[in-house]
C-alpha positions in Angstrom: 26.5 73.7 -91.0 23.7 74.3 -93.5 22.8 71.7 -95.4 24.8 69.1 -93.6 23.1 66.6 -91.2 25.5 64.9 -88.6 23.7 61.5 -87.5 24.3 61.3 -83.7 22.4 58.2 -82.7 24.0 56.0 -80.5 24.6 53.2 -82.4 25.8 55.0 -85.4 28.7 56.7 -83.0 29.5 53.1 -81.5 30.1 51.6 -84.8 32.1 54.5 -85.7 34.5 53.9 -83.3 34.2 50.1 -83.8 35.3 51.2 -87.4 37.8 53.9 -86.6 40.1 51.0 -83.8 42.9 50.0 -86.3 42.9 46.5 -84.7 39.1 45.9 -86.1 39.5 43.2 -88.3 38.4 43.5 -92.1 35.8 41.0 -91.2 34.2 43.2 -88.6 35.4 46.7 -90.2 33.2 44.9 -93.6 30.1 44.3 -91.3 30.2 47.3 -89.5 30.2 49.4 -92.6 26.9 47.8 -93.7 25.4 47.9 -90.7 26.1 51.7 -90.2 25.1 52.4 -93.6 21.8 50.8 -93.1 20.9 53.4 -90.3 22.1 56.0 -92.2 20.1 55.2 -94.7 16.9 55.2 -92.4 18.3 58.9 -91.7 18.5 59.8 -95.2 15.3 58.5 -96.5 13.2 60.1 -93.4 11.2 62.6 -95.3 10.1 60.4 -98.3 6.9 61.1 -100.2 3.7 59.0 -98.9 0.7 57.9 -100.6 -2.5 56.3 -99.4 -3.1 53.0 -100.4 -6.3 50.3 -99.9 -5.5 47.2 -98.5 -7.3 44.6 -96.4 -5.6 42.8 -93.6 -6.7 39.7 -92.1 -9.3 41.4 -90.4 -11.1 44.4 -92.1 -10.3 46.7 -94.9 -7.8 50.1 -94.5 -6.2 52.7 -96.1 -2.3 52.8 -95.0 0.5 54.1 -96.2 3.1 53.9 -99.1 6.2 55.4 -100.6 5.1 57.9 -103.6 6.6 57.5 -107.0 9.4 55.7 -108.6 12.1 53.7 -106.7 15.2 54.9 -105.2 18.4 54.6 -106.9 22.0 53.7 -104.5 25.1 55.3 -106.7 28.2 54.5 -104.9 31.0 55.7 -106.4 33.7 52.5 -106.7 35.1 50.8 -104.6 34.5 52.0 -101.3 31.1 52.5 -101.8 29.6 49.3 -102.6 30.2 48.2 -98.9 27.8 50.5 -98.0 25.6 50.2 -100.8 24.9 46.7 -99.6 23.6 47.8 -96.5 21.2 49.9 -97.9 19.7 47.8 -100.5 19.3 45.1 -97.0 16.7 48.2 -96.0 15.3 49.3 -99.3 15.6 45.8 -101.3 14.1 47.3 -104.4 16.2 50.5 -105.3 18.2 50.7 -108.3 21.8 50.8 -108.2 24.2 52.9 -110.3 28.0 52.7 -110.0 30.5 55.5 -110.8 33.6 54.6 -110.7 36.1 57.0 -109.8 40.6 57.0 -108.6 42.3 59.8 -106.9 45.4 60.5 -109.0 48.0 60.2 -106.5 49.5 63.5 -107.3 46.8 66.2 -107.5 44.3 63.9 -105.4 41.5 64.9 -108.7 39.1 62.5 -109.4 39.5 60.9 -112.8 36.2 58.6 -113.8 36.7 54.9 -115.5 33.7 53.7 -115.1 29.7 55.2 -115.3 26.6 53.2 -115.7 23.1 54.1 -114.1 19.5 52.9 -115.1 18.3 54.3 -118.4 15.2 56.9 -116.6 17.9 57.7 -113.6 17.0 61.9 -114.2 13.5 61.0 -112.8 14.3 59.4 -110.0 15.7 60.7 -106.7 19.8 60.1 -106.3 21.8 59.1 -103.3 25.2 59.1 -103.7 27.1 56.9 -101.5 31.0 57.0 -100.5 32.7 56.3 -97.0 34.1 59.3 -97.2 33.8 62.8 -97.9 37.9 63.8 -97.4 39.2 66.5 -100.4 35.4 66.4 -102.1 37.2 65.6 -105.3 35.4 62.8 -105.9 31.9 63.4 -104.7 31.9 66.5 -106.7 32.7 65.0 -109.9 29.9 61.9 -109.2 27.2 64.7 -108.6 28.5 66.8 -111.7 28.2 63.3 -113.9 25.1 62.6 -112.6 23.8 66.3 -112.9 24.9 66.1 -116.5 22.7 63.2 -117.1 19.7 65.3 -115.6 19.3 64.5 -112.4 17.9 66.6 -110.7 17.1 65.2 -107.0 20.1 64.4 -105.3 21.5 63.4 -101.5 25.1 62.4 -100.7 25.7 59.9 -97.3 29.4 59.6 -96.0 30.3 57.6 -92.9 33.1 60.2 -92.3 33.3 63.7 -93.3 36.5 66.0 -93.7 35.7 70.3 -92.9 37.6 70.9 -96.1 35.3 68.0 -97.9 32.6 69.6 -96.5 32.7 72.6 -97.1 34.0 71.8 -100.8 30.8 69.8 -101.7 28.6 72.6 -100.3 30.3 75.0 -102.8 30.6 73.2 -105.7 26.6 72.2 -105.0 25.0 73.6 -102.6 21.3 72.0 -103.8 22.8 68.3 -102.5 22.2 67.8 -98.8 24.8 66.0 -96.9 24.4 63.1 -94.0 27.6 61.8 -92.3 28.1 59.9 -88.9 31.1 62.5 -88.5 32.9 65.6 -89.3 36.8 65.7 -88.0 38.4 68.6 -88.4 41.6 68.0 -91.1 43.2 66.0 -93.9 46.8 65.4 -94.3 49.3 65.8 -96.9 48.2 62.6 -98.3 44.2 63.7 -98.1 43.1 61.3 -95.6 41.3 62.5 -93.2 42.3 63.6 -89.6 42.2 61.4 -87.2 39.9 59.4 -89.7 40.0 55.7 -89.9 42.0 54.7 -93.1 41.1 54.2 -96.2 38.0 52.5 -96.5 38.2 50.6 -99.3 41.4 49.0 -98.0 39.9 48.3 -94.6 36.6 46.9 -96.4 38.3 44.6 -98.7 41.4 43.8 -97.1 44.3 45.3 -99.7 46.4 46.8 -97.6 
């Protein structure tokens, strides 16, 4: 699928499954999202921008290398997405964090925003949005809209789990923002979970249900 990366390394499928295993334990199904979302985050930021800096090391002067330009900034769209967010601040300490908070009406599954703060230069700075998962799109869409209409312009979205339907709705509605997921399953339900999926995430994370 254009535009859509599926991360197939080995450990990222093990947690998966660790994650998917309805008798994981919120405990575990809370450290495995973080962990997971700190390799996906080494997938997402692959092809930063490098400078050349001078250093010296204990031994002799050098020129090595740096990441170019301003920091990162995390925007997880609430709840599910700050368990995540975690784990990729524990590889990229210093990236800013914005939160959108979003709910799925329970009737029409839209996403309706309560929430929306981000640091003050956020249009200059490259964007990755970060939700468990990518099931009707509803949400992910409006997060990339609201942060489009701020001016961003440089933006990536990271699920654990994908949907087809999710999929292919982010890709239409914007088509500029790449996609990385551990997964893609092939259906959602008539409650828009995904099929066979693993729950809802934020109830697994923080043990609500």
């Amino acid at each position: 699928m254009q535009g859509v990366t599926v991360v197939g390394h080995p450990l990222v499928q093990h947690k998966l499954t660790k994650m998917r295993d309805r008798t994981t334990s919120t405990k575990t199904f809370r450290a495995l999202m973080r962990e997971t979302a700190t390799l996906l985050c080494y997938e997402v930021t692959r092809d930063l921008t490098m400078d050349t800096v001078r250093i010296e090391t204990p031994v002799a002067p050098t020129e090595a290398p740096v990441i170019a330009g301003k920091k990162l900034v995390f925007a997880p769209i609430l709840r599910a997405g700050l368990g995540m967010a975690e784990g990729m601040l524990d590889l990229v300490p210093s990236a800013r964090v914005a939160h959108i908070g979003l709910y799925r009406d329970p009737a029409s599954l839209e996403a309706v925003e309560y929430y929306y703060k981000t640091p003050e230069d956020i249009a200059e700075r490259l964007v990755i949005v970060v939700d468990p998962m990518l099931a009707t799109g509803h949400s992910a869409i409006a997060a990339i809209a609201r942060l489009k209409a701020s001016g961003v312009t440089n933006l990536r979205f990271v699920c654990l789990l994908a949907a087809r339907p999710g999929v292919a709705a982010l890709r239409e509605a914007h088509p500029d923002v790449p996609i990385w997921t551990a997964a893609i399953d092939a259906e959602l339900n008539d409650h828009g979970y995904i099929v066979p999926g693993l729950g809802d995430a934020g109830d697994r994370t923080y043990g609500t249900r």
